[in-house]
C-alpha positions in Angstrom: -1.5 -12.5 18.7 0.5 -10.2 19.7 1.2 -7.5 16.1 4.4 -5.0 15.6 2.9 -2.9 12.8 5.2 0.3 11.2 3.0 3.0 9.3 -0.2 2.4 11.8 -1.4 6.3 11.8 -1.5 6.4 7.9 -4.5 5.4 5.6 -4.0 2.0 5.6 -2.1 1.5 8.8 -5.0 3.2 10.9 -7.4 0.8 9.1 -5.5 -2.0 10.0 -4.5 -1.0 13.9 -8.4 -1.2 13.9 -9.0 -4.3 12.4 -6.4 -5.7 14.4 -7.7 -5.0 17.5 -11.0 -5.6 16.7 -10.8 -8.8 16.0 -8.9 -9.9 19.3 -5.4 -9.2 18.5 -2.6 -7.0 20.6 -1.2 -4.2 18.6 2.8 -2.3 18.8 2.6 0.8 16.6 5.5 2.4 15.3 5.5 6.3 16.6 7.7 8.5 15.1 6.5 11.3 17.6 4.3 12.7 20.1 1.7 13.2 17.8 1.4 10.1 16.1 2.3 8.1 19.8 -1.3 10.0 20.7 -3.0 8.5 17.9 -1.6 5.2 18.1 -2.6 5.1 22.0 -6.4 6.5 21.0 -6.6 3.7 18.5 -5.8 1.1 21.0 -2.6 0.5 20.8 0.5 0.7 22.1 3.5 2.7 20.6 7.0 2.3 20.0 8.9 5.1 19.6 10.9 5.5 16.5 11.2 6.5 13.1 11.5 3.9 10.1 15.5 4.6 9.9 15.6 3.8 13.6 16.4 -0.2 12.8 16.8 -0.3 16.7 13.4 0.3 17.6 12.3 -1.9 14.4 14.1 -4.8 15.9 13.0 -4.0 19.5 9.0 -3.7 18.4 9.5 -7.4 16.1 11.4 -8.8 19.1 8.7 -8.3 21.4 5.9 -9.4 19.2 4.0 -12.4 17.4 3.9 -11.2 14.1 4.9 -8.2 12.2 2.9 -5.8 9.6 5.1 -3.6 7.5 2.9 -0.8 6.6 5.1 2.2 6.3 6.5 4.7 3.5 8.4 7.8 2.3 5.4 9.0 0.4 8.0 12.2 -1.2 7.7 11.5 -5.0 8.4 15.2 -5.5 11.9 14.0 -7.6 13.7 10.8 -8.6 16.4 11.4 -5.9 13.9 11.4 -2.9 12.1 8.1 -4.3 15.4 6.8 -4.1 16.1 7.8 -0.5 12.2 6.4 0.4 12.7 3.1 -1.5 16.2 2.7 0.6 15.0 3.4 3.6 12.4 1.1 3.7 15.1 -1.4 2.1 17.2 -1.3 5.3 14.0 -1.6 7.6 12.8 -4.9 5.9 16.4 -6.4 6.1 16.8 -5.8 9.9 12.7 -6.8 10.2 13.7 -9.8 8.6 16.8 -10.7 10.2 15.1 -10.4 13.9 12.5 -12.7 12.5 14.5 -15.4 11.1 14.2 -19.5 12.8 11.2 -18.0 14.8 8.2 -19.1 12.0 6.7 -16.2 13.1 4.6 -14.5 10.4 5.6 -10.9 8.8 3.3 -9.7 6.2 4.7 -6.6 3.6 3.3 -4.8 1.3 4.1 -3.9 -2.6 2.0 -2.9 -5.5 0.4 -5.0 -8.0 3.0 -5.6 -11.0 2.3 -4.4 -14.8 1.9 -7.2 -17.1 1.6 -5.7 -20.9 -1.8 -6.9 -22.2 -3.7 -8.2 -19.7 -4.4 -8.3 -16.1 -2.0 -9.0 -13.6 -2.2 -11.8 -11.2 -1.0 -13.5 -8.0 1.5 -15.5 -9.8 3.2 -13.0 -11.8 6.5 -11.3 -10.3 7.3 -8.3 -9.0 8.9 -4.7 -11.1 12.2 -4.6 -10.0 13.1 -1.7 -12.7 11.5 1.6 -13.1 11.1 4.4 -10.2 10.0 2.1 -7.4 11.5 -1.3 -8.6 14.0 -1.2 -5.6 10.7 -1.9 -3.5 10.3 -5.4 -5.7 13.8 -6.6 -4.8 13.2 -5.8 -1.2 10.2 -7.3 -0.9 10.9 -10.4 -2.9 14.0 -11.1 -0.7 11.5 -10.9 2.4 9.5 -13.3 0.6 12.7 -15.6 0.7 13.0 -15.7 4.2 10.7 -18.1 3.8 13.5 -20.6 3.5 15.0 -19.6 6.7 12.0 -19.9 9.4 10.0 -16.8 8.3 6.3 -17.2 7.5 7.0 -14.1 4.8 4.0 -12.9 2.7 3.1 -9.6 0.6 0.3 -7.8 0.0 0.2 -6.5 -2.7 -1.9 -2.7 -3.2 -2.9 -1.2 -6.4 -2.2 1.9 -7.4 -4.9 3.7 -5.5 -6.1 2.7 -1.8 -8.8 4.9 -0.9 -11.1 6.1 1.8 -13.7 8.7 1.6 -12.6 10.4 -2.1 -8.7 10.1 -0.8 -5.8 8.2 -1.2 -3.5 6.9 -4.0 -2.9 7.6 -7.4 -6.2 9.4 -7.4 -5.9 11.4 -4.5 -2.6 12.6 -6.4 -4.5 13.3 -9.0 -6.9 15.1 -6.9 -4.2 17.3 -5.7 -2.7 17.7 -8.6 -5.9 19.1 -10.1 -6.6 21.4 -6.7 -3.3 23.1 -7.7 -3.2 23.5 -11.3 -6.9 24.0 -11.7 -7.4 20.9 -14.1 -8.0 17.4 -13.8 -5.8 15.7 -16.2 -4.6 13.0 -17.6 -2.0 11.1 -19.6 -2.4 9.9 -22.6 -6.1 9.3 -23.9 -7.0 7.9 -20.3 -8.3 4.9 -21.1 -5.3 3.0 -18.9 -6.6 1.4 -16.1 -5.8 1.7 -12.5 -6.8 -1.1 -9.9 -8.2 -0.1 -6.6 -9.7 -1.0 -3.3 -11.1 1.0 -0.1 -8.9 0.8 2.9 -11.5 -1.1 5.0 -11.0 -3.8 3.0 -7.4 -4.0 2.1 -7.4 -4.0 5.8 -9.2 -7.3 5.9 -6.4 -8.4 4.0 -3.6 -7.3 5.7 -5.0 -9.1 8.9 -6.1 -12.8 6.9 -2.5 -12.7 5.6 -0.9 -12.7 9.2 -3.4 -15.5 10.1 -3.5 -17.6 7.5 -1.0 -17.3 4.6 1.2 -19.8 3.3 5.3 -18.5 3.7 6.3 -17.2 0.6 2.8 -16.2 -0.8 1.7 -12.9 -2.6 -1.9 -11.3 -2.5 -4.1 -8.9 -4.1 -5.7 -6.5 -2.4 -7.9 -5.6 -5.5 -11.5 -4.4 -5.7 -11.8 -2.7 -8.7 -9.3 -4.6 -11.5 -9.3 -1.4 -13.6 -11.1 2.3 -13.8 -10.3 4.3 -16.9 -7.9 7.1 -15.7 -10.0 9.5 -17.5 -13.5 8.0 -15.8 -11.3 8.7 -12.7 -10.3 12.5 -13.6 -13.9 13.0 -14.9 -15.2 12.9 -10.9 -12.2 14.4 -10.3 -13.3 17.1 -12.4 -17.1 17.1 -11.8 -16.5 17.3 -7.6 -13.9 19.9 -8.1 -15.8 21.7 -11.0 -12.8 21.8 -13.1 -12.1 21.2 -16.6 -11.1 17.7 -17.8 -8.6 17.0 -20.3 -5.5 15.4 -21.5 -2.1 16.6 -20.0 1.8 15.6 -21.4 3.1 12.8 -18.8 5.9 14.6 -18.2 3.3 17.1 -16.2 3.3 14.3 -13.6 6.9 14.4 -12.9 8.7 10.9 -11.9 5.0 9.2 -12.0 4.1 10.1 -15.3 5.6 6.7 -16.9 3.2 5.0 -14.3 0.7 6.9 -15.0 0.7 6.4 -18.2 0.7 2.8 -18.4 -2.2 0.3 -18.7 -2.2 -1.9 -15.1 -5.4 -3.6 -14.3 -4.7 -6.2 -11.8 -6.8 -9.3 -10.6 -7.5 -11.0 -7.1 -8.9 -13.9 -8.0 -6.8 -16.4 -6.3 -6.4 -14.2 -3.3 -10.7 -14.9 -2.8 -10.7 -18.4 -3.7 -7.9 -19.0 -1.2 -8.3 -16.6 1.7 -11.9 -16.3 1.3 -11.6 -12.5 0.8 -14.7 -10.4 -0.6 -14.2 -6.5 -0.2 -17.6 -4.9 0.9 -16.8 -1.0 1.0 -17.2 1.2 -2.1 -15.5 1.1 -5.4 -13.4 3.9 -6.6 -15.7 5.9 -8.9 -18.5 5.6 -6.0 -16.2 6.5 -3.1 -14.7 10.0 -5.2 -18.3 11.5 -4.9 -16.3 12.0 -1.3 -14.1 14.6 -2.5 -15.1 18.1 -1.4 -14.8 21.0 -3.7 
């Protein structure tokens, strides 16, 4: 199969170029420069220039392709206003992925994060956020999802809140940074919230049984670890970076803190009964020994 993926050079999109291509399909990368055009060609694939506001090149890479993978981000959550730009962005790219996919039963597989059900884990079944910082990314995704009514083999997968590889990566690698520049590793709250997570190898695994095998209209979990303690998180953290551990206001996280703050374990139950998914790589906890002081 011939795959259009956006986001290919990033954590997750390298690990799914390679898995890709490794297991017999043709990859299109998305290239927003010279740079990243080099490292999609190194990887195996072949780029196509453009950014992820260019909805030209978008539809030009889906036209000429199999299958899509919508991989890619504004990862600026430095302010509510650029979370807002990110989440629109992306917004636009799905709708014109979308349209140039419609009547073709083509598959296009997009990604979300795992939703925050108060009191228990979340599952397969339960819906989107479509309030909140990022809920604009539930709404988008959940109309791609109904393009399975109009000749679209649609399906998400959905990420928790920290896809890692070697100690970096998601809400813990922000909190890794976070601690390199204030000199602690904190946390909200008392830390016992949990926060699902999974190595990129494996979400990767994911990512590619989706665009083989999933039903249009389906969500997954790409879920390892259904939920660390934050402060078990921040303790490595702290331990790797030899840096104090403690408790830290919310509000010291700026527009995350809410998120942080809240209790999200997340299972993939369903997704490994159905796809026949089992992640192999390191958990979390394990995979932070990584981080280098």
């Amino acid at each position: 199969m011939r795959v259009f993926v956006t986001g290919g050079t990033g954590l997750i999109g390298s690990a799914v170029v390679a898995e890709l291509t490794g297991n017999g399909h043709t990859v299109l990368a998305l290239a927003r420069s010279d740079a990243s055009a080099r490292a999609v060609a190194a990887a195996g694939a072949a780029p196509v220039r453009g950014a992820l506001a260019d909805l030209a090149a978008l539809r030009d890479g889906a036209a000429r392709a199999d299958g899509v993978i919508h991989l890619a981000f504004g990862h600026d959550f430095s302010s509510p206003d650029s979370i807002a730009r990110s989440v629109a962005e992306e917004s636009a790219a799905l709708a014109a992925l979308g349209e140039e996919l419609v009547g073709s039963e083509r598959p296009f597989v997009v990604c979300s994060g795992t939703p925050h059900v108060p009191g228990r884990a979340s599952t397969e079944t339960d819906p989107l956020m479509t309030d909140g910082p990022v809920g604009g990314r539930g709404r988008s995704v959940t109309s791609v999802l109904e393009l399975s009514s109009r000749g679209v083999r649609s399906s998400a997968v959905r990420l928790p809140r920290t896809v890692h590889n070697e100690g970096a990566g998601g809400f813990a690698g922000l909190l890794t940074d976070i601690a390199r520049r204030t000199g602690v590793s904190g946390y909200p709250g008392d830390g016992a919230q949990r926060w699902p997570a999974v190595h990129a190898l494996d979400a990767a695994v994911l990512f590619r049984l989706a665009l083989e095998r999933a039903e249009p209209g389906t969500a997954w979990h790409a879920v390892d670890d259904e939920g660390d303690r934050v402060r078990d998180i921040a303790a490595v953290i702290g331990r790797r970076l030899g840096l104090p551990v403690r408790p830290v206001p919310a509000e010291a996280f700026g527009p995350l803190g809410q998120i942080f703050a809240s209790d999200q374990p997340s299972s993939s139950a369903r997704t490994r009964q159905a796809l026949g998914w089992e992640p192999k790589h390191p958990g979390l906890l394990e995979d932070l020994e990584n981080i280098r002081p």
